[in-house]
C-alpha positions as CSV (number, residue, x, y, z in Angstrom):
1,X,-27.1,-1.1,11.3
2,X,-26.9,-1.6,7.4
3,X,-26.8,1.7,6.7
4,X,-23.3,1.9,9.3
5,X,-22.2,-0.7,7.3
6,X,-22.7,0.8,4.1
7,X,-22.3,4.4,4.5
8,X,-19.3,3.9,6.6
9,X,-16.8,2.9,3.1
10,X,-19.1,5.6,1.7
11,X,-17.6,8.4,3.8
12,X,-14.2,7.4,4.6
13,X,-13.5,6.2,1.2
14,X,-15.1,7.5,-1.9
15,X,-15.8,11.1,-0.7
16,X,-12.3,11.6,0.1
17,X,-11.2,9.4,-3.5
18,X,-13.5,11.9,-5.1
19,X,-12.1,15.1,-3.5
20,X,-8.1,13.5,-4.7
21,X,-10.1,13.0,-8.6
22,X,-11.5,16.6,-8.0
23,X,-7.9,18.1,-6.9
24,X,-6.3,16.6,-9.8
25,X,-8.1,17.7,-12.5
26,X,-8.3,21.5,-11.3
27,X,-4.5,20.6,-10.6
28,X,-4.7,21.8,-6.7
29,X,-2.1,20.5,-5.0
30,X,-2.2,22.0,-1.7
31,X,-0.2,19.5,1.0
32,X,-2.2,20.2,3.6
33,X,-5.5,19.1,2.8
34,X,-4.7,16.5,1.0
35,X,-3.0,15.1,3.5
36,X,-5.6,15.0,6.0
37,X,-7.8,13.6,3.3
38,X,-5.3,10.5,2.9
39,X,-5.4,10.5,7.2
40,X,-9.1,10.1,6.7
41,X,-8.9,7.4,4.4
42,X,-6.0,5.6,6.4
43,X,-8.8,5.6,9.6
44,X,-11.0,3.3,7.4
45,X,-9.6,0.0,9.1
46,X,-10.3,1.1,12.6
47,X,-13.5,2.2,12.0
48,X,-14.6,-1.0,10.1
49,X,-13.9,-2.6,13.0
50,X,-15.6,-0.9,15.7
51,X,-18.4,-0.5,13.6
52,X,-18.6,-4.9,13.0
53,X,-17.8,-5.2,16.9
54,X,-20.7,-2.9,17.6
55,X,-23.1,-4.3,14.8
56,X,-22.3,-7.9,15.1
57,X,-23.6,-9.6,18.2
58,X,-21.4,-12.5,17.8
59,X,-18.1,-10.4,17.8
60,X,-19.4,-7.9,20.0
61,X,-19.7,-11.4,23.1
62,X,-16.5,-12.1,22.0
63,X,-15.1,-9.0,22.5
64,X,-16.6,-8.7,26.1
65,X,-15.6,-11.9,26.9
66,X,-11.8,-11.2,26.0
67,X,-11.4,-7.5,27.9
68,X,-14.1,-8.8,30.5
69,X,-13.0,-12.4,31.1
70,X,-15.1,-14.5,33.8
71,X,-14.0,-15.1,37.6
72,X,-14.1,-18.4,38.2
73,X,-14.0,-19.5,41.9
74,X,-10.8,-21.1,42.8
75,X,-11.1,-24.2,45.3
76,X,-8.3,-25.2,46.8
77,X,-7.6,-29.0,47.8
78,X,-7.9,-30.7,50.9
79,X,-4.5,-31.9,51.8
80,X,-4.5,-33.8,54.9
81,X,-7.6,-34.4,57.7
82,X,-7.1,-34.9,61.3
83,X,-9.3,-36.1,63.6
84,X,-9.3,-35.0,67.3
């Protein structure tokens, strides 16, 4: 799971910050790819998190417990008794 955690940033982050660095010194400025590049870097936040749900037992029971909340068994009062 450390490896997630740390090769995670890796990917998203510095291979595409050193693909930008690259660009801009051969002075290639084609929109396109660059652009997805900068998508790719923006999907760093999701991806953090999913990976700390899934890696993090504490978060990951809260999680559960929030989408997957438990039924509790409703019991209703006894208003009035009569005897026959």
């Amino acid at each position: 799971t450390i490896y997630f955690q740390i090769g995670m940033p890796f990917w998203i982050q510095a291979v595409p910050i050193s693909i930008f660095c690259c660009a801009i010194i051969m002075s290639w400025f084609s929109p396109g790819p660059l652009n997805v590049l900068q998508c790719i870097q923006h999907t760093h936040g999701v991806f953090n998190s999913i990976f700390l749900i899934a890696t993090t037992p504490s978060y990951r029971r809260a999680v559960v417990r929030s989408v997957f909340p438990e039924r509790k068994s409703v019991t209703l009062p006894v208003l009035s008794t009569i005897n026959t």
